[in-house]
Each structure stands twice: as C-alpha cells, then as structure tokens.
MIDO-939807 format. One record per residue (C-alpha): residue in three letters; x, y, z; residue number from 1. Coordinates in pm, 1 decimal. Example, Ala and Ser with C-alpha at 12.3 -4.5 7.8 and 13.67 -1.06 7.14 Angstrom:
<recs>
(rec "Ala", (1230.0, -450.0, 780.0), 1) (rec "Ser", (1367.0, -106.0, 714.0), 2) 
</recs>
This chain:
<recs>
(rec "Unk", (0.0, 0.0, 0.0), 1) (rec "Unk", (134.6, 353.4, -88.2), 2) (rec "Unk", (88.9, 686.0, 17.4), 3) (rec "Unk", (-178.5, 709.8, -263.8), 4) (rec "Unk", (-376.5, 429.7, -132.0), 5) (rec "Unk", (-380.3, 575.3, 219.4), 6) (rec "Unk", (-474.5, 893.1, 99.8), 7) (rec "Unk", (-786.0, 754.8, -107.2), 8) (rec "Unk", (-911.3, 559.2, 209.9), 9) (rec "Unk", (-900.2, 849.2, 392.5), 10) (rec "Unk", (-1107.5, 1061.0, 183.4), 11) (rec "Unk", (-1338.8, 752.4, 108.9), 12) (rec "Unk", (-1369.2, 689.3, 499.7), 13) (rec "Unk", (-1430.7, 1071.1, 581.4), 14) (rec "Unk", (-1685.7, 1130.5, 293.2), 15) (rec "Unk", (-1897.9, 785.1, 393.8), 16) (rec "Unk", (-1869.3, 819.3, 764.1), 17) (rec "Unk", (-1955.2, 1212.9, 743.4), 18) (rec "Unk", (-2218.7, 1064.5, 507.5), 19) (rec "Unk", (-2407.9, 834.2, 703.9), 20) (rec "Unk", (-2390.8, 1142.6, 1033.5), 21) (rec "Unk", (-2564.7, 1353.2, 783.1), 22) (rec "Unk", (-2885.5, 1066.0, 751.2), 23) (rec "Unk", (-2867.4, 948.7, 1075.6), 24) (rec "Unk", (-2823.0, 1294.3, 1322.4), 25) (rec "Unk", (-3197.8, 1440.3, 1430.4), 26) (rec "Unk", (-3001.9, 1791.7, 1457.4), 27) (rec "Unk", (-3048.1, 1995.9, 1122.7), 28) (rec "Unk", (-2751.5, 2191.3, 1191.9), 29) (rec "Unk", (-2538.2, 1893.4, 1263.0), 30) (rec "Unk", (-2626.5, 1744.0, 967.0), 31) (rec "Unk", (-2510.6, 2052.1, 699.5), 32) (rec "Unk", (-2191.1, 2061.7, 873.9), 33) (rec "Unk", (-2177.2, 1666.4, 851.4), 34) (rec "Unk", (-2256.7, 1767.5, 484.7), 35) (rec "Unk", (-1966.1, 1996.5, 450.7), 36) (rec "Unk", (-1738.7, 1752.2, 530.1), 37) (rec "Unk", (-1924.1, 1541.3, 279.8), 38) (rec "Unk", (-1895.7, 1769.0, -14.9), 39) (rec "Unk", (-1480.2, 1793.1, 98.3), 40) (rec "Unk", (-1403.7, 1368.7, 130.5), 41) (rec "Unk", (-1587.6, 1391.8, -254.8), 42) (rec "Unk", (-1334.5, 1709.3, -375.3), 43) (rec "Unk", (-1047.5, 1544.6, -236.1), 44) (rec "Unk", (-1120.5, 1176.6, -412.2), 45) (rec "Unk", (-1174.2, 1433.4, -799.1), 46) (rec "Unk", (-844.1, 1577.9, -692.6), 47) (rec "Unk", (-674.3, 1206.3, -672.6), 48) (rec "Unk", (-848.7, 1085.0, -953.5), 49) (rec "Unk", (-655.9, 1357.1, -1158.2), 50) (rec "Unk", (-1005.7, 1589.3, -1226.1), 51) (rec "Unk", (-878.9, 1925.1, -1054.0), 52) (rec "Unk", (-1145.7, 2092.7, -1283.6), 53) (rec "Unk", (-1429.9, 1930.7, -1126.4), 54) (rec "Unk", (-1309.0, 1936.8, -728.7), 55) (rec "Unk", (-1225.7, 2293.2, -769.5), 56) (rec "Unk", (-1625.8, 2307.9, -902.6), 57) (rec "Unk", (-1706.5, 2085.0, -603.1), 58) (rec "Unk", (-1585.3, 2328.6, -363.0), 59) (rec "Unk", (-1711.6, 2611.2, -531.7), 60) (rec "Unk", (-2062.4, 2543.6, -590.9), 61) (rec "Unk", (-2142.5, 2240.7, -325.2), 62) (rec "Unk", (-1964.0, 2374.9, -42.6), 63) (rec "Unk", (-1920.6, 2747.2, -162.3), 64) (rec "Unk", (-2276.7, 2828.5, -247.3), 65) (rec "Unk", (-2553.6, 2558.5, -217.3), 66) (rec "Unk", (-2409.4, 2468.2, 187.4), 67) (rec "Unk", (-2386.8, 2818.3, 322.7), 68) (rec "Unk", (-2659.3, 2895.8, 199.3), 69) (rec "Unk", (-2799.9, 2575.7, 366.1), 70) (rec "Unk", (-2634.7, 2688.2, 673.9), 71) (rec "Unk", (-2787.8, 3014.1, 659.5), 72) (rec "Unk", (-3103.0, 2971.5, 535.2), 73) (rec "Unk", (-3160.5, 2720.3, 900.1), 74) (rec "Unk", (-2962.4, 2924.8, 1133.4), 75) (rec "Unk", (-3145.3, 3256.3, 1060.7), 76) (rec "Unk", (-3455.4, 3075.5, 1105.5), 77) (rec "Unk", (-3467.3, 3066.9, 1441.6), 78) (rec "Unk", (-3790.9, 2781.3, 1506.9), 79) (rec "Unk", (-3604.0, 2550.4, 1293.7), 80) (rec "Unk", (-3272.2, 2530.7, 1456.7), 81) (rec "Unk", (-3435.9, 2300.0, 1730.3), 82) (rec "Unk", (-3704.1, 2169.2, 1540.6), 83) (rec "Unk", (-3563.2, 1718.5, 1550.7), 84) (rec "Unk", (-3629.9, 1564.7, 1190.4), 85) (rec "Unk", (-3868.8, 1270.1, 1275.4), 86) (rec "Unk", (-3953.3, 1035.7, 967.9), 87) (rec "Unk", (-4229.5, 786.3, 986.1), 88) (rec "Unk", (-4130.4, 419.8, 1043.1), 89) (rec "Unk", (-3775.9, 299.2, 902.7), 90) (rec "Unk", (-3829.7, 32.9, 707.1), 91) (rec "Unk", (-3480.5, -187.9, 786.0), 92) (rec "Unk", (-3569.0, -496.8, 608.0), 93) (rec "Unk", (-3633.9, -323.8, 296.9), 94) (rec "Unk", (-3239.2, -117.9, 367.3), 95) (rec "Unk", (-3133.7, -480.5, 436.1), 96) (rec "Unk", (-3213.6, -597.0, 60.1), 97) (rec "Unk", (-3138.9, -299.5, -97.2), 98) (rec "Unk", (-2787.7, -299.4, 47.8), 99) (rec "Unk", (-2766.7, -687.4, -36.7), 100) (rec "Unk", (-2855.5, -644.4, -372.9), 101) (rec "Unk", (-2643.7, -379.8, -414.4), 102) (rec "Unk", (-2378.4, -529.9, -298.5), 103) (rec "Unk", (-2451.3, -864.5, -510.6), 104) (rec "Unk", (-2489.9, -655.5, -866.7), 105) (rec "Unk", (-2126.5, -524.2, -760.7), 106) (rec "Unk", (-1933.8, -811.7, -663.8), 107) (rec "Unk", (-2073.9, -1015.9, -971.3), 108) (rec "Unk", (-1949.6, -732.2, -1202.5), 109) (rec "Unk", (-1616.1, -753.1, -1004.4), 110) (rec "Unk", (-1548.6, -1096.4, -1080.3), 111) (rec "Unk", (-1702.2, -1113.5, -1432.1), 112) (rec "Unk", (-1486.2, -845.2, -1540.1), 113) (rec "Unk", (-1137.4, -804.1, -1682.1), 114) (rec "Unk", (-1036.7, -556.6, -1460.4), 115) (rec "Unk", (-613.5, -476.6, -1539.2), 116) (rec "Unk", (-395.2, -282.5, -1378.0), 117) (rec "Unk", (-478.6, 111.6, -1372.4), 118) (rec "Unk", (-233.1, 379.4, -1518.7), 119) (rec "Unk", (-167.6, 542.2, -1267.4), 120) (rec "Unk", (-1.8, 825.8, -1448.9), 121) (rec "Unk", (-251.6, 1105.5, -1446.5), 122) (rec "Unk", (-275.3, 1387.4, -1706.1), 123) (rec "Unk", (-114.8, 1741.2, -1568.1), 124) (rec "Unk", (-335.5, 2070.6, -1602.9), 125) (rec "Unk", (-692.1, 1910.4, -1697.2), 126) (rec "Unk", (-815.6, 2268.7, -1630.3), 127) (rec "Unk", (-611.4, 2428.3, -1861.6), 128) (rec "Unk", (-690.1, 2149.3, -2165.6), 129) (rec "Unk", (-1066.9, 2218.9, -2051.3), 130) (rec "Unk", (-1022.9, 2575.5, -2062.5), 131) (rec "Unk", (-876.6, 2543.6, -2432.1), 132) (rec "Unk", (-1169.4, 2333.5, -2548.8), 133) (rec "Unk", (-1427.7, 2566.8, -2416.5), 134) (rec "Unk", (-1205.7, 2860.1, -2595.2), 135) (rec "Unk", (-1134.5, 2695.7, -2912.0), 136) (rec "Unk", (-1404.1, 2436.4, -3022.4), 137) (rec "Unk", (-1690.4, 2468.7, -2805.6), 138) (rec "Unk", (-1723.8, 2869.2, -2814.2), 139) (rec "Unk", (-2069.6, 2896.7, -2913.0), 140) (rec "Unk", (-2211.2, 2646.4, -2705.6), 141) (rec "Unk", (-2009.1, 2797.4, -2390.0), 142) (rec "Unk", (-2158.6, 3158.1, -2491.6), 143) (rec "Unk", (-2498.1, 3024.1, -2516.3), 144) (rec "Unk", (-2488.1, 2831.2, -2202.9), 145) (rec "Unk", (-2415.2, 3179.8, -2031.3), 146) (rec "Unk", (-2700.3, 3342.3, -2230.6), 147) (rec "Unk", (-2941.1, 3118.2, -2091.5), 148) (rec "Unk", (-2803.6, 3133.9, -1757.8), 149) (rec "Unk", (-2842.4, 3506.8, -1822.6), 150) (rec "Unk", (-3244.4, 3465.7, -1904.2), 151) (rec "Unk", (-3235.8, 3268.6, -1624.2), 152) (rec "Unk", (-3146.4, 3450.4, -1358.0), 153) (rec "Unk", (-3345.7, 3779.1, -1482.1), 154) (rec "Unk", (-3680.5, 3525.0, -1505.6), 155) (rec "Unk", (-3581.0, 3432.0, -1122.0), 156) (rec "Unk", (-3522.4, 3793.0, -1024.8), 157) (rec "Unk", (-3836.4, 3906.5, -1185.4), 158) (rec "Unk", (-4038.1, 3621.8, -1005.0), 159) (rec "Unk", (-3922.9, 3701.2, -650.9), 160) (rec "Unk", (-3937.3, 4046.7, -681.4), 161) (rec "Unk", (-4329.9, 4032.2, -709.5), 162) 
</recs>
C-alpha cells in the first residue's frame, strides 16, 4: 500500500462516515456541517483521480454556495434550529435488501470483469486542456450556455421580486 492508497481511504472513509452522520443525526444543523465535510471527502477523491477541474467546481458550488446557503437559510430561522427531523417508520428490512442487492450486482461485475492494472499516471493541467476546449471548439455552445443562464437569472429575479 502507498501513500496514494492511504490517501484515497481516507477521503473515502471521511466522505462515507460524514455521510451516514448527515442521515442518521436528528439535529439539522449537525447534519449541513456533517454535509460539509461530505462535499470535501468527494473534492479530495476528484483531486486524486486527476479531475482538478471538477473538485475545484465541487468546492465552489457544493460547499461554496448551495451549503452556506444551507447553513444560513436554518440558522437565521430561528424555530427551525431545534425543530428534531422525525420520519415515519424505518423500514430496515427493505435497507437490508437494498444494500444486499447492491452489494450482489457489484461483486458479480467484479469478478465477471477483466479488470487490469490502472495507469496510474494522471494527465497534468486538466483545467487548462478544458479551458482550451471551451475557448477553441466549443465557443458557441459555452456563450450560449451563459445566455441562458443570463435569461435565467433575470426570469428568477423578476419572479421574486413580485
């Protein structure tokens, strides 16, 4: 095992143990900040995968924007802070199958496969090669995302402000 390996496991062990406080705690406010840690185990596993592009879009947007907000939106509220999340009845048995079948579908495409040894040699500067494309090839679809984005965000303004 190398320093890689350990690294992964890490971020794989943070992002489902921080996963499974953020279902299981009754506190609303412990679960966003169970969620923050979340949103970070899944950034650092893009940045060893070699996708800097997309963890650097992962922190942004998940943890930048959509998780304070989160944070805000139930800390300003002040009823809801103490309000405990109570669902109706847990169905375990039906977890219990899901998990098994899950779990079945996985290991059977495990051992059916041809799996080979992975490159490990990772491509350097994804972001700047995905910076050229959106430059160079995909220009008009880039500038028409934004456009839309654009209409977008005047429809939304327009709504709330009535």
């Amino acid at each position: 095992m190398n320093i890689y390996d350990l690294i992964f496991y890490l971020f794989a062990a943070l992002t489902l143990i921080s996963g499974f406080f953020v279902v299981t705690n009754r506190n609303i406010v412990h679960s966003a900040f169970f969620l923050l840690f979340t949103f970070f185990g899944v950034a650092g596993i893009y940045v060893l995968l070699g996708a800097d592009f997309v963890a650097i879009v992962q922190l942004i947007v998940y943890v930048g924007g959509i998780l304070i907000l989160m944070l805000f939106g139930v800390m300003l509220t002040n009823k809801i802070t103490n309000v405990e999340i109570k669902t109706g009845s847990t169905n375990v048995f039906a977890a219990v199958i899901g998990v098994g079948l899950f779990s079945g579908a996985l290991l059977a495409a495990m051992i059916n496969s041809n799996w080979k040894s992975v490159d490990t040699e990772l491509p350097l500067y994804t972001t700047g090669a995905l910076g050229h494309l959106l430059i160079q090839e995909y220009v008009l679809i880039f500038e028409l995302l934004g456009i839309i984005l654009l209409i977008a965000l005047i429809g939304a303004a327009s709504i709330a402000r009535r």
